[in-house]
N, C-alpha and C positions, 0 to 999 in steps of 0.2 A: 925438436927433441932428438935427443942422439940415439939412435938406432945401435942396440948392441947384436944382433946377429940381422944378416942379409936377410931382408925382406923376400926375396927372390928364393933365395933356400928353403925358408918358411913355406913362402907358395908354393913351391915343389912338394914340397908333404900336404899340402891340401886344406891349410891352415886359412882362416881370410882376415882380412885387416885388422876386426877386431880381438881375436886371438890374438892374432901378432902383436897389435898392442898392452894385452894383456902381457904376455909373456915379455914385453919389454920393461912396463913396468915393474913388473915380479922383480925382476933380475935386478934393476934399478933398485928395489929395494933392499935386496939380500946384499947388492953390494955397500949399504950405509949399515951395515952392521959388521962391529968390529971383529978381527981376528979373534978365536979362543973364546968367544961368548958362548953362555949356555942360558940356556932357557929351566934349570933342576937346582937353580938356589932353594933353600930350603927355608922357612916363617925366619928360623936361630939368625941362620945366612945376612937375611936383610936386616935383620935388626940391627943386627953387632957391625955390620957397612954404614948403617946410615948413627947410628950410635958414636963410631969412631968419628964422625963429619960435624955434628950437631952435639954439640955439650951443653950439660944442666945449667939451667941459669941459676943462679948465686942468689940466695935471700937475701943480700942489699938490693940485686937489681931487683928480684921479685917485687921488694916492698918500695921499692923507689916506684914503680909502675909507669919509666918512663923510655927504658930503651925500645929499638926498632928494629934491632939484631931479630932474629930466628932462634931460639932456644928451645930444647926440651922442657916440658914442664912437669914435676914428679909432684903426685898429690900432696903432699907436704907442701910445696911451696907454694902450688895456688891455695891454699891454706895461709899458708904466713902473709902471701899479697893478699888476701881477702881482707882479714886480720887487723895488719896495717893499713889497710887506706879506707876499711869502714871507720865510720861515726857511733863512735860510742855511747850510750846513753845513760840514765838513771835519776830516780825519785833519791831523794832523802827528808828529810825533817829538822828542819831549825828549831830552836827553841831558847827564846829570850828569857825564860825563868820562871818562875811562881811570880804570881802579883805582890808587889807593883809592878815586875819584871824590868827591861831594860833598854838603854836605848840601840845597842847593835850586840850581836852575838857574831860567833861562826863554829864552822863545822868544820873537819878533817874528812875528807873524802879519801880512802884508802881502797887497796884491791885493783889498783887501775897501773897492773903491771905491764903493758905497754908504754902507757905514757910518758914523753920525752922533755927535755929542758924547752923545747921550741913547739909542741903542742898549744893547741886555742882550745880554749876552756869557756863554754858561756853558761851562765845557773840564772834562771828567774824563779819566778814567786808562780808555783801553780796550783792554779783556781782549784783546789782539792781541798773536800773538807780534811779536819784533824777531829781530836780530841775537845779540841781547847777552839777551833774557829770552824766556823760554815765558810760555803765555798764563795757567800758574798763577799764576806768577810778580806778574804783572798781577796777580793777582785777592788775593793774597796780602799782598803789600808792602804796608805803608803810608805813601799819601803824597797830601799835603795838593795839593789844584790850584785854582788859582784864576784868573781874566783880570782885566784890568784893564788901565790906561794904552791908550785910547782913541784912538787917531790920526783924527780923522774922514776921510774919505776913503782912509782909505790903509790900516789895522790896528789891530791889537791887541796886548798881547803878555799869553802863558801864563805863569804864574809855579808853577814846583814846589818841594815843600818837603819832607822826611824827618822823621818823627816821633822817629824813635829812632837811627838811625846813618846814615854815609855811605852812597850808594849810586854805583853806575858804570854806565856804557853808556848805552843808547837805550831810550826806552821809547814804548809808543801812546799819543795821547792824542786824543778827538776834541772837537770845539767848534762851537758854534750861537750865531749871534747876529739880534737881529731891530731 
């Protein structure tokens, strides 16, 4: 290690190895701190430094959820990535008509102001009672469910179908889209 003041000198003052050591290292260290540094930045100080380095990431990349850059994040946007890349859910109720009723129906699912021309939408049949069936009922019946016809911003709509004969009344159905 490089000795910045004579060991010799040192031991004339009555200093022993490991002071002298000490005091090399010390010096050693003040000298990796730059010119004009201060130690009295103020909370404002580092904010608005490290502010001016690191920029707000942008609600596409938020909701993309796929860069590895470094950004700031402002509670709005972890909001909007939550947002976008949760799974949405919800009940609704089919209903093929009064008796004799019918062999498929559908529903307009609306309020689903996120959702995009390229969202997955899946709706089945859930074992819930209604009005009109028990929850055997549900579990029993067969019938075909599918979504489709994508409104972006606005919905979807449930399409039901009867494999074998007419059917009537309300039935569960729940639906997720992402």
């Amino acid at each position: 290690m490089t000795e910045y003041f004579n060991a010799r000198a040192w031991g004339a003052l009555g200093l022993n190895s490991q002071q002298i050591q000490y005091l090399n290292d010390l010096t050693s260290k003040l000298n990796g701190i730059e010119d004009g540094a201060t130690a009295d930045q103020t909370n404002a100080e580092i904010e608005a430094a490290y502010n001016a380095q690191v920029e707000v990431v942008s609600q596409a990349i938020a909701e993309a959820g796929t860069s590895t850059t470094v950004y700031r994040w402002t509670p709005q946007r972890v909001k909007q990535a939550v947002d976008s890349l949760a799974i949405k859910s919800g009940v609704s109720t089919i209903d093929f008509g009064a008796f004799p009723g019918a062999t498929d129906t559908s529903l307009a699912v609306t309020g689903q102001s996120g959702i995009i021309a390229g969202s997955t939408v899946i709706a089945s049949i859930r074992p819930t009672a209604t009005a009109d069936h028990s929850v055997d009922e549900h579990r029993v019946e067969e019938i075909d469910i599918c979504a489709g016809n994508i409104n972006p911003g606005t919905g979807f709509t449930i399409y039901a179908k009867t494999r074998n004969r007419r059917l009537y009344g309300t039935w569960s159905v729940s639906w997720t889209w992402r």
